[in-house]
PDB file with one MODEL, atoms N, CA, C and O in Angstrom:
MODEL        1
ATOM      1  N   UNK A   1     -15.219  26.065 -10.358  1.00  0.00           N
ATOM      2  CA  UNK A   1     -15.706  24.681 -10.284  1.00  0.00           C
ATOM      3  C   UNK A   1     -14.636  23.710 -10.794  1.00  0.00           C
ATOM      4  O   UNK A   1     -14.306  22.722 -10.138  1.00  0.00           O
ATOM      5  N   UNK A   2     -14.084  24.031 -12.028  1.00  0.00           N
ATOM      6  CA  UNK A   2     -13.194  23.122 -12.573  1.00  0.00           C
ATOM      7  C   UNK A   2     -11.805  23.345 -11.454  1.00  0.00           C
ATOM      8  O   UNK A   2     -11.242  22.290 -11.161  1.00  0.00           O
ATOM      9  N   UNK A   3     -11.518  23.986 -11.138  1.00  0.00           N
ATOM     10  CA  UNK A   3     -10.342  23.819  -9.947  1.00  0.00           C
ATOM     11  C   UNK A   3     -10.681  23.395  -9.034  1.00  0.00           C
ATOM     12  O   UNK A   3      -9.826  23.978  -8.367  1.00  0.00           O
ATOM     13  N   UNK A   4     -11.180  22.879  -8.359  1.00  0.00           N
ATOM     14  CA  UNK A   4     -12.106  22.100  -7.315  1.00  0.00           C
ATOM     15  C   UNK A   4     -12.028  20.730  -7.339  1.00  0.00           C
ATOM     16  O   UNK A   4     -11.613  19.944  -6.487  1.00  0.00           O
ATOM     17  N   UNK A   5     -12.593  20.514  -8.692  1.00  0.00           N
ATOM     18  CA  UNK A   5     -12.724  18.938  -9.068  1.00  0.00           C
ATOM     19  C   UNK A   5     -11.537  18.652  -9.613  1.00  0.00           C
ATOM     20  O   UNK A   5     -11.295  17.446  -9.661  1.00  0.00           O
ATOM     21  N   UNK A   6     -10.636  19.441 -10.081  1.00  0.00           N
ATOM     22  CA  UNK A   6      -9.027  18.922 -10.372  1.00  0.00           C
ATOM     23  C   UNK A   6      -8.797  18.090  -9.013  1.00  0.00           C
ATOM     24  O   UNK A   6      -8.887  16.892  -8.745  1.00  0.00           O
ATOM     25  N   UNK A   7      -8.435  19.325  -8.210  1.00  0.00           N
ATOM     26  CA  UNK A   7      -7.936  19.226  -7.037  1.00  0.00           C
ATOM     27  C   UNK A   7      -8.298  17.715  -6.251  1.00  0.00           C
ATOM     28  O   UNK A   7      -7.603  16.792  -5.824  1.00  0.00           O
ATOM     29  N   UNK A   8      -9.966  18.035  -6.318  1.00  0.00           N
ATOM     30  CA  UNK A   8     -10.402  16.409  -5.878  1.00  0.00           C
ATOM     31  C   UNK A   8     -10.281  15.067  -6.402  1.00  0.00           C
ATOM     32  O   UNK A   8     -10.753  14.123  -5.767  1.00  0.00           O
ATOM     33  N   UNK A   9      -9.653  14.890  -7.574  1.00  0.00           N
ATOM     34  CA  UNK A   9      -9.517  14.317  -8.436  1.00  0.00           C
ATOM     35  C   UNK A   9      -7.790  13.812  -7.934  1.00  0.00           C
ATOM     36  O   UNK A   9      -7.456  12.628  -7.988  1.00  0.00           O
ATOM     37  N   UNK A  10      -6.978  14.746  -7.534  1.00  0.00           N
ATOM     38  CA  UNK A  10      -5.845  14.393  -7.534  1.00  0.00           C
ATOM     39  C   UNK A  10      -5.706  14.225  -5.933  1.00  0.00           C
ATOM     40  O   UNK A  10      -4.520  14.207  -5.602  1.00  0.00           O
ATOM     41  N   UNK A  11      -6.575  14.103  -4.892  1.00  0.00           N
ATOM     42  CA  UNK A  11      -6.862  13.581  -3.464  1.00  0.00           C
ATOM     43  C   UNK A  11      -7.187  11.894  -3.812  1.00  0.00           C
ATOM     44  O   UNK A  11      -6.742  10.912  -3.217  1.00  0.00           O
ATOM     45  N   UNK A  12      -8.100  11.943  -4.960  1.00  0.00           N
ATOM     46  CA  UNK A  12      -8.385  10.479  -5.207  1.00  0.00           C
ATOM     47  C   UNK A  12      -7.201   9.612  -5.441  1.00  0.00           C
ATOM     48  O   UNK A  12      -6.761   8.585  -4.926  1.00  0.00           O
ATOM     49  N   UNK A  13      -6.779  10.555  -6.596  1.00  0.00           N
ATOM     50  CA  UNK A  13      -5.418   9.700  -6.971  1.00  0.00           C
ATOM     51  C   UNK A  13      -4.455   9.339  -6.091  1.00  0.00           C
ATOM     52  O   UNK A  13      -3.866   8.286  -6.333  1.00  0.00           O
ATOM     53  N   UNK A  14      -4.079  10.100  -4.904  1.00  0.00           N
ATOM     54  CA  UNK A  14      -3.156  10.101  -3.970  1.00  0.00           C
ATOM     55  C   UNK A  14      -3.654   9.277  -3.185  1.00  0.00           C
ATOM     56  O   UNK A  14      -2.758   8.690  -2.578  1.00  0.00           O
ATOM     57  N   UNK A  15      -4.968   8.846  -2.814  1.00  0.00           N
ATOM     58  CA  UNK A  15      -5.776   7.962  -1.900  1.00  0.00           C
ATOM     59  C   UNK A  15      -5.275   6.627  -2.443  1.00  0.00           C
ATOM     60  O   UNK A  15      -4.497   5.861  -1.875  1.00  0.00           O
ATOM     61  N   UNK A  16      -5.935   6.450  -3.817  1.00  0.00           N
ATOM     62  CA  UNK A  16      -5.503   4.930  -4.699  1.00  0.00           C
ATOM     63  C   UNK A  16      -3.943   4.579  -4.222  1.00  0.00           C
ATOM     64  O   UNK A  16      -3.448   3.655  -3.576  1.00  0.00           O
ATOM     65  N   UNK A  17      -3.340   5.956  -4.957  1.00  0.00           N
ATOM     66  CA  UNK A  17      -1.989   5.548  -4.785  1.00  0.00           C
ATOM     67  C   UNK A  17      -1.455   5.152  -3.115  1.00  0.00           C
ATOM     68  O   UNK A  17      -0.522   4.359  -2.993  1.00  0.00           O
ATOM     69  N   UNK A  18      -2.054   5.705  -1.979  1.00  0.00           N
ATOM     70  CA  UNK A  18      -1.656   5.150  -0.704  1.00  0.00           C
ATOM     71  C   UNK A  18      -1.844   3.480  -0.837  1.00  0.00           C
ATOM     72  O   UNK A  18      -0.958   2.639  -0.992  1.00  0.00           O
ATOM     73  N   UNK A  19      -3.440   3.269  -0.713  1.00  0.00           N
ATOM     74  CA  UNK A  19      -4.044   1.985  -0.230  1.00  0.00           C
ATOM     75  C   UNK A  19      -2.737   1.229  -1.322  1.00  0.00           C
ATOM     76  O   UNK A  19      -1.950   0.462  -0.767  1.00  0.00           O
ATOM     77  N   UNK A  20      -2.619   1.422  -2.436  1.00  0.00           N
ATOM     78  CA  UNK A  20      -1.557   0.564  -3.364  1.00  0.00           C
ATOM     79  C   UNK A  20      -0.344  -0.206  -2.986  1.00  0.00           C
ATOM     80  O   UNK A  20       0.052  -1.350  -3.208  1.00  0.00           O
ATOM     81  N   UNK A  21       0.242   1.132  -2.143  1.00  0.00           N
ATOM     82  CA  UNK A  21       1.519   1.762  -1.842  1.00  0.00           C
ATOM     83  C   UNK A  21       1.199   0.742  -0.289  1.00  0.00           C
ATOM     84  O   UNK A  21       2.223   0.148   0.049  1.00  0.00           O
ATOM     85  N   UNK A  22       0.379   0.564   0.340  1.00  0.00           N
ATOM     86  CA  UNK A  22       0.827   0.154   2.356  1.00  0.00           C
ATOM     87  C   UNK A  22       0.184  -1.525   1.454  1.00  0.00           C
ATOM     88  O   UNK A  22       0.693  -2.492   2.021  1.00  0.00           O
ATOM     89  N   UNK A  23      -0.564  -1.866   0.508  1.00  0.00           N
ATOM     90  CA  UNK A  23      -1.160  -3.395   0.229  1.00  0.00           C
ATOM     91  C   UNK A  23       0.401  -4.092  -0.030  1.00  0.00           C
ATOM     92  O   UNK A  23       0.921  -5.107   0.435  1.00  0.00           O
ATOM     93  N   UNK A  24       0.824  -3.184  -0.871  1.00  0.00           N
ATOM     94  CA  UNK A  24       2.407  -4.082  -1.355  1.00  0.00           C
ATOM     95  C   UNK A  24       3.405  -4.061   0.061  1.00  0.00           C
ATOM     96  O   UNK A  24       4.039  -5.087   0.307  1.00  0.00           O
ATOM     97  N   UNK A  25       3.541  -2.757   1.071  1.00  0.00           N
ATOM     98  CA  UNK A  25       4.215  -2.906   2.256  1.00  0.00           C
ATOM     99  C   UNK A  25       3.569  -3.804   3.240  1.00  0.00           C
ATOM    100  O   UNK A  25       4.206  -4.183   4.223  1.00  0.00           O
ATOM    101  N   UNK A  26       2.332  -4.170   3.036  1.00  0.00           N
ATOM    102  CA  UNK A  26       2.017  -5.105   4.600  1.00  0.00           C
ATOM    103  C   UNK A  26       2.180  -6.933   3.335  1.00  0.00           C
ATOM    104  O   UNK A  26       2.184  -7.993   3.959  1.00  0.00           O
ATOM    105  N   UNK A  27       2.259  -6.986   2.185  1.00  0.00           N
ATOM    106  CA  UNK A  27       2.258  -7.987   1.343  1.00  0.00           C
ATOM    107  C   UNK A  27       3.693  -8.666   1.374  1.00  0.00           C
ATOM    108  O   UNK A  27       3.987  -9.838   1.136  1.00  0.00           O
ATOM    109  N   UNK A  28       4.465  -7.647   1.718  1.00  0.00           N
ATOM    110  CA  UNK A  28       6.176  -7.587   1.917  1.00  0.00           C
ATOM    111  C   UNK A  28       6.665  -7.907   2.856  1.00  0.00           C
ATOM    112  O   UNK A  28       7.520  -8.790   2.795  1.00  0.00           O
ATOM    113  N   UNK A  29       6.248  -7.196   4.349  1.00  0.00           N
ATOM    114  CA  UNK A  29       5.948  -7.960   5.509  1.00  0.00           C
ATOM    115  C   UNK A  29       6.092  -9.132   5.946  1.00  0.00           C
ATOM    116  O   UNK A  29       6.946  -9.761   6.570  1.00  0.00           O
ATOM    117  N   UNK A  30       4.379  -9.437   5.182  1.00  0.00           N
ATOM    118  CA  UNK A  30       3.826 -10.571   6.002  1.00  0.00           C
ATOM    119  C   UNK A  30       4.990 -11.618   5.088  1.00  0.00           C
ATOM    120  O   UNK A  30       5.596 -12.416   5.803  1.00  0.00           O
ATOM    121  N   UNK A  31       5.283 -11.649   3.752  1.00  0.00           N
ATOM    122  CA  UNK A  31       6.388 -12.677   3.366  1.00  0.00           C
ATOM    123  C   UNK A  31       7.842 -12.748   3.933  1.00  0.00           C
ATOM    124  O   UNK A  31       8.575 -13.721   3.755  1.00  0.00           O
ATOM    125  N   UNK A  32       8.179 -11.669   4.605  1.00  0.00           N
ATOM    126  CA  UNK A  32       9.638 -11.916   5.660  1.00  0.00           C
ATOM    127  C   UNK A  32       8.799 -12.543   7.199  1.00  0.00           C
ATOM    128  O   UNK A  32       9.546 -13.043   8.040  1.00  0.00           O
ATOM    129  N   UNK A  33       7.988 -12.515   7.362  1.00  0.00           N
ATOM    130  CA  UNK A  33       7.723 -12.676   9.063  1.00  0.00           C
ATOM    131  C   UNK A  33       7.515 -14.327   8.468  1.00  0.00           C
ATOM    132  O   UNK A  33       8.284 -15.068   9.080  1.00  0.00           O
ATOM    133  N   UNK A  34       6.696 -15.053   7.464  1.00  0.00           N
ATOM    134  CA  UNK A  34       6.640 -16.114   6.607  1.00  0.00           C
ATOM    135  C   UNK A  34       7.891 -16.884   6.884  1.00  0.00           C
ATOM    136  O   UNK A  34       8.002 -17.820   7.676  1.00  0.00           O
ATOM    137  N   UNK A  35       9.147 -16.176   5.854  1.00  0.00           N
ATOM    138  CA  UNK A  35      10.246 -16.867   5.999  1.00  0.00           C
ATOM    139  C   UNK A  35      11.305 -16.997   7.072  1.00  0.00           C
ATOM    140  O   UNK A  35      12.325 -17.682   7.155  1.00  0.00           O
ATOM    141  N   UNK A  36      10.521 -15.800   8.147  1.00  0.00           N
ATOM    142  CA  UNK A  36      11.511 -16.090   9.396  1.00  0.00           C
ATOM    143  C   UNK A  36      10.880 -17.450  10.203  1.00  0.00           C
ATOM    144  O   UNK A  36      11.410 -18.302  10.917  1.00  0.00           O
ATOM    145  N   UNK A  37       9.730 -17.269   9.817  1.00  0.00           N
ATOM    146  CA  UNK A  37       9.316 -18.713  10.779  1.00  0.00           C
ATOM    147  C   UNK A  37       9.438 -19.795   9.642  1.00  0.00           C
ATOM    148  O   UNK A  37       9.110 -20.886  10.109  1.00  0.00           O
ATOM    149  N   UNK A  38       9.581 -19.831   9.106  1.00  0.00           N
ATOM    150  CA  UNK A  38      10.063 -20.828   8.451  1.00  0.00           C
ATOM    151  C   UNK A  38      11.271 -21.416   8.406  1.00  0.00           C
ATOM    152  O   UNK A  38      11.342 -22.626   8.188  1.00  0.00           O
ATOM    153  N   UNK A  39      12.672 -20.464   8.651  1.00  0.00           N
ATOM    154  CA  UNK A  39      13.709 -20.620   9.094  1.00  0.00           C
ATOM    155  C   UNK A  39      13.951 -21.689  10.466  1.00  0.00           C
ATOM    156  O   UNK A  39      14.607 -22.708  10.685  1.00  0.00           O
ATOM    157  N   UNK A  40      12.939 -20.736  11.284  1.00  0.00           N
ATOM    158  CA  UNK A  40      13.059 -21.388  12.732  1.00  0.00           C
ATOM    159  C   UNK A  40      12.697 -22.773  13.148  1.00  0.00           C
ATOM    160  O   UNK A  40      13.105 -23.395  14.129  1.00  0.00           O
ATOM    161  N   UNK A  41      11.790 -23.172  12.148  1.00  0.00           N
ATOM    162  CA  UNK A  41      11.267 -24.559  11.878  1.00  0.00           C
ATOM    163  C   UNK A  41      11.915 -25.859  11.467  1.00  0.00           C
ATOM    164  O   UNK A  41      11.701 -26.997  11.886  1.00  0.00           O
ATOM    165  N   UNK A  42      12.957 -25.321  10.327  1.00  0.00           N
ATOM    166  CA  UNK A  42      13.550 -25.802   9.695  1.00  0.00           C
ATOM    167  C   UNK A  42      14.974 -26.092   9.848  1.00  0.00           C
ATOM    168  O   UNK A  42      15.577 -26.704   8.966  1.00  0.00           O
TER     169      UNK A  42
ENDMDL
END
């Protein structure tokens, strides 16, 4: 039982750590696509 719920425990963690991990890459993104049109404007 206790190896089980480790295991699931460290699926969670790896889950958190994704959604974390792609919020800061699409956050990063969207601020270069930002300053390219902003360039073009300007």
């Amino acid at each position: 039982m206790e190896a089980s719920s480790s295991c699931q425990e460290k699926k969670m963690n790896f889950n958190a750590f994704l959604r974390n991990f792609f919020e800061i890459v699409f956050s990063f993104w969207l601020l270069i696509i930002i300053f390219r049109k902003v360039d073009e404007t300007f």
